[in-house]
N, C-alpha and C positions, 0 to 999 in steps of 0.2 A: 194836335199840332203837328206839323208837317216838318220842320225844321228848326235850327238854330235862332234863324231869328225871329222867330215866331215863340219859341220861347225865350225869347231875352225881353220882347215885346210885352209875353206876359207878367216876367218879373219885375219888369222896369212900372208897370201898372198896379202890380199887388201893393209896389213899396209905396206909389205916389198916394193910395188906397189911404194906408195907415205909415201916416210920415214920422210918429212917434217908434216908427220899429226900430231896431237896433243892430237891423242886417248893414253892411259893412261893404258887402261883394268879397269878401274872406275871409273864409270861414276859420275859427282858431279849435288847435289841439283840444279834442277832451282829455280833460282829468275822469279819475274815478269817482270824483263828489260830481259830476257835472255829466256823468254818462247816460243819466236817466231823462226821459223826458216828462217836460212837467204841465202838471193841468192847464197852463195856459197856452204851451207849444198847441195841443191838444186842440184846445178850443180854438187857433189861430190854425188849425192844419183844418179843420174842419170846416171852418166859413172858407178861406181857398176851395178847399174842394166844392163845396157846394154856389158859391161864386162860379165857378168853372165850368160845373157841368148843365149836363143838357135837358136834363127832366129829371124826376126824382127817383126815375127806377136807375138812372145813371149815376146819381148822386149817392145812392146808397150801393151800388155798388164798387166805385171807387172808395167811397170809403170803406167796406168788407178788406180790398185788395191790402189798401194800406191800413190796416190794424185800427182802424179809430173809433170802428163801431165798441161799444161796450159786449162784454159778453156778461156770460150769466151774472156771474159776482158782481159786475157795476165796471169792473174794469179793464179799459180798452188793452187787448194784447201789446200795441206800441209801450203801455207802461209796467209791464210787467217785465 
């Protein structure tokens, strides 16, 4: 993505995707019960990425970058 409005473009598309989401356009305070991310962010961060990208060695590399791959134990660094 090149620019702002190119990504306003793609969030305005993610949300129309899945219109059950609960994005808002702002974002509220984490609490310490709320600062974890949870198996379904996970799975919902995972289809965007793969939604997004360009082939599967791209696909699996964006998600390496942001933490979503599972690691040894089953679980993804984002939730640790």
């Amino acid at each position: 993505m090149s620019g702002p409005v190119e990504v306003r473009h793609f969030l305005l598309q993610q949300e129309s995707i899945d219109p059950g989401s609960s994005f808002s356009g702002v974002p509220t305070q984490r609490t310490e019960e709320t600062a974890r991310v949870s198996d379904e962010q996970v799975r919902r961060a995972q289809l965007a990425v793969a939604r997004g990208a360009l082939n599967i060695g791209d696909c699996r590399e964006l998600l390496e970058m942001l933490g979503l791959v599972p690691g040894d134990d089953g679980v993804p660094p984002v939730r640790r």
